[in-house]
N, C-alpha and C positions, 0 to 999 in steps of 0.2 A: 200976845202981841209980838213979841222976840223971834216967837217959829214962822208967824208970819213974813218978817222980813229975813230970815235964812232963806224961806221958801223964794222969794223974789228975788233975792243975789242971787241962789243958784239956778232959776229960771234964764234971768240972764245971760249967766256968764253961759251955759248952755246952750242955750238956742238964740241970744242975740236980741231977740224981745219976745216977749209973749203976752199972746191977746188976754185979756178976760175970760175970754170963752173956753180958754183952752188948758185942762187941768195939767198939773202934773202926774208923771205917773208916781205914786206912793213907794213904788219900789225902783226909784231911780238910787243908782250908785252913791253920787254925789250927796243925795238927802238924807241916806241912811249914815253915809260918815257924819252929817252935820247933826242929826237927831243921835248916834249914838255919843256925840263929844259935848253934846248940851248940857249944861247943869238947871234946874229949877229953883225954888223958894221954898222946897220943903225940909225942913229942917231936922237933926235927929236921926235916930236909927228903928223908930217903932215898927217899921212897915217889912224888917227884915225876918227870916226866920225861913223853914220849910211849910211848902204849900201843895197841895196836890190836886192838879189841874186837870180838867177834862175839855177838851175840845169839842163843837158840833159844825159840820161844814156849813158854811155859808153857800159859798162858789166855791167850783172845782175845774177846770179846764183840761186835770190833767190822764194822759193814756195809761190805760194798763201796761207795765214795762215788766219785763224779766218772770211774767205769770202773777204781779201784784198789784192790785186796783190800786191805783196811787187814790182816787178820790173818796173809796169807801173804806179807808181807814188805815189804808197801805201809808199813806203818806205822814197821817200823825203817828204811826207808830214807827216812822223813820226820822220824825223829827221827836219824838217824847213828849208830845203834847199830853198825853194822854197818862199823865203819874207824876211823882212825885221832882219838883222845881224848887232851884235852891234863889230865892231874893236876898238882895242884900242891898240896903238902903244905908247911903252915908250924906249926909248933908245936902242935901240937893241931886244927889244922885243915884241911880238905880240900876240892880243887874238883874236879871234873868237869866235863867240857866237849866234847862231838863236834866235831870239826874240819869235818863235810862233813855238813853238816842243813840241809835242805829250812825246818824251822822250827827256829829257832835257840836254844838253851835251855844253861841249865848247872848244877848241883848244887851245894851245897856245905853242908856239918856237919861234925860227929865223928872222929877218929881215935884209937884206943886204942892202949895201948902194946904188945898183943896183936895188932896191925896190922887189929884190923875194923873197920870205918867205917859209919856210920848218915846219911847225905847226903837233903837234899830241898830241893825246890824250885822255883818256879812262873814260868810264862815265858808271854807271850803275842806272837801275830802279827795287827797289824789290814793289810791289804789291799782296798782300794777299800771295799766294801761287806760284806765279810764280816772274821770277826774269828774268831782258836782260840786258845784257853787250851790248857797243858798244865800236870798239875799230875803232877809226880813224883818217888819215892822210890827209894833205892838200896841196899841194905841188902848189905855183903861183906864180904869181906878181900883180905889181901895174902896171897899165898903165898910159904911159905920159897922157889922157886925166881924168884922176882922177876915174878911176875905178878898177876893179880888174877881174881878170879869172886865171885859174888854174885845176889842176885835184884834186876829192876830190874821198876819194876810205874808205870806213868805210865796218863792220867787225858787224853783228846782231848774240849773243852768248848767249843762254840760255835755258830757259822754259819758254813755253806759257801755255794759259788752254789746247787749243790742241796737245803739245807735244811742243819735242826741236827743237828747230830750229839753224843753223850754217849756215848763206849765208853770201855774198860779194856782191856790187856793188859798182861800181866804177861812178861818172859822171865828166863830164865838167861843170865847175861852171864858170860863172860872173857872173860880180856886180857891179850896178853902185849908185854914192856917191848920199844920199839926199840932200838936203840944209835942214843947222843945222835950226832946230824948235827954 
């Protein structure tokens, strides 16, 4: 009930009013700062540890850039979806984190005591002359056998050498726990 009225302030304060009809977009700026500064009701630290994740695209919109299909795998494997993610749960809240990313980035929001989590969050890389936002959301849970899945859906915003680029993909993510090393 709580994300729902963040989502309604920042509709708002944004656009002035918004109909019913008309969603937000999931990767607006403003909603990703409010979902990454959220805390939940989940209590504890059970849910932390190393997890290694695997992505499958959902949506993809994005071009091949610089000789790399961003949608057939170019892209999780610039964002590290695809291996080993360091979680770390403390009281109510949660991070995310890819261990092996091309562009470096990490999550973090919500855990309930239902084990779902609502994570977002924004990360940039500048390099000589060019510069890439990533703005992204993570929306899952924990499952009762000690793993996690979810929909992860991030936002590639910037300049490459090749030019700008503005795409979307969206995947299905799990993840299943290591044994702590």
């Amino acid at each position: 009930m709580r994300r729902c009225g963040i989502q309604a302030v920042l509709c708002a304060l944004s656009l002035g009013a918004c109909p019913e009809d008309q969603a937000q977009d999931p990767l607006d700026p403003e909603l990703l700062i409010a979902l990454s500064e959220a805390g939940g009701d989940g209590r504890g630290e059970a849910h932390s540890g190393r997890y290694v994740t695997t992505g499958e695209v959902l949506e993809c919109d994005c071009p091949t850039r610089m000789g790399v299909d961003l949608c057939g795998g170019g892209s999780a494997q610039l964002i590290g979806i695809d291996g080993p993610a360091k979680v770390v749960q403390i009281d109510g809240w949660l991070t995310f984190q890819p261990e092996v990313a091309a562009l470096p980035w990490a999550l973090s929001g919500a855990i309930d005591r239902d084990r779902g989590f609502a994570l977002g969050g924004i990360s940039g890389l500048a390099i000589g002359l060019f510069t890439v936002g990533l703005y992204a959301r993570f929306d899952g849970e924990f499952t009762a056998e000690g793993g996690l899945r979810g929909e992860l859906a991030h936002r590639l915003l910037g300049e490459l050498p090749d030019g700008r680029i503005d795409c979307r993909t969206t995947y299905a993510v799990t993840g299943a726990r290591t044994p702590d090393a």
